[in-house]
N, C-alpha and C positions, 0 to 999 in steps of 0.2 A: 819396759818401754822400748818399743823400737820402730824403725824409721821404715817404710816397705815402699820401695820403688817399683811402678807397676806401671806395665804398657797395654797396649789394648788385648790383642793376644790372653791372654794370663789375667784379663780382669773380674771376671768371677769365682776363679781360682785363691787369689791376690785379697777379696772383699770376704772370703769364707775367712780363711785365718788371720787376716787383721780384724777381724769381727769379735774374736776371743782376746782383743790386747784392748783393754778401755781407754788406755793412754797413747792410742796409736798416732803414728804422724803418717800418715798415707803423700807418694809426690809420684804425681800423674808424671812421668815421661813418654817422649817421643807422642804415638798417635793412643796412648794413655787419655792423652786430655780428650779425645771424645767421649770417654766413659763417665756417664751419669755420674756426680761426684755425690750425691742423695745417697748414692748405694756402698759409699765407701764410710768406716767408723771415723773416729776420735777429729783429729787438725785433718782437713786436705789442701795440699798444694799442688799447683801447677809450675811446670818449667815455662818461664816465659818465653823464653826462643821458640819453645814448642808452641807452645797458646800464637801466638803473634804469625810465625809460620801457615798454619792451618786456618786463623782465621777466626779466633772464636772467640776473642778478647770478649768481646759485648754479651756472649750466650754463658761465659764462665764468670761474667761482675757478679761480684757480694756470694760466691758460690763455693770460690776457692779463692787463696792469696795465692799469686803469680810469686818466683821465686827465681834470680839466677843462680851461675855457676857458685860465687861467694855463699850465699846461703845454702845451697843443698849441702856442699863441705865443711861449712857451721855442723849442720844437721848429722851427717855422716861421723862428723868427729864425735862428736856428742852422745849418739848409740848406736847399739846395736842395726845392722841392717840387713832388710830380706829382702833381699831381688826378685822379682817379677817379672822383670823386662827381657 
């Protein structure tokens, strides 16, 4: 299981090898969260400063759970993690 932080740049990249992990936690940062979250596997999250920033609060409801700093360091402590960003 592991945690993959992925920005827009690297998002098809990012969706290929989290695609091979069934338990993955995918977390959209930075302009991440424009990224179709349909195309990413397992849990996806969004950074809410990011979502809230850009504007997409309403296009990402029920699509992803919004997450801040306190949980992604939950998450990061917790596994393994692949950068994308």
């Amino acid at each position: 299981m592991a945690v993959y932080l992925v920005d827009k740049p690297n998002g098809a990249i990012a969706a290929s090898v989290a695609n091979m992990d069934i338990e993955a936690k995918v977390v959209l940062i930075k302009d991440g969260v424009y990224l179709d979250p349909s195309t990413m596997p397992g849990k996806v999250y969004a950074m809410e400063d990011d979502v809230h920033a850009r504007g997409l609060k309403e296009r990402l409801a029920g699509k992803v759970t919004t997450i801040g700093y306190p949980e992604l360091v939950d998450l990061i402590v917790a596994d393994k993690v692949i950068n994308f960003a």
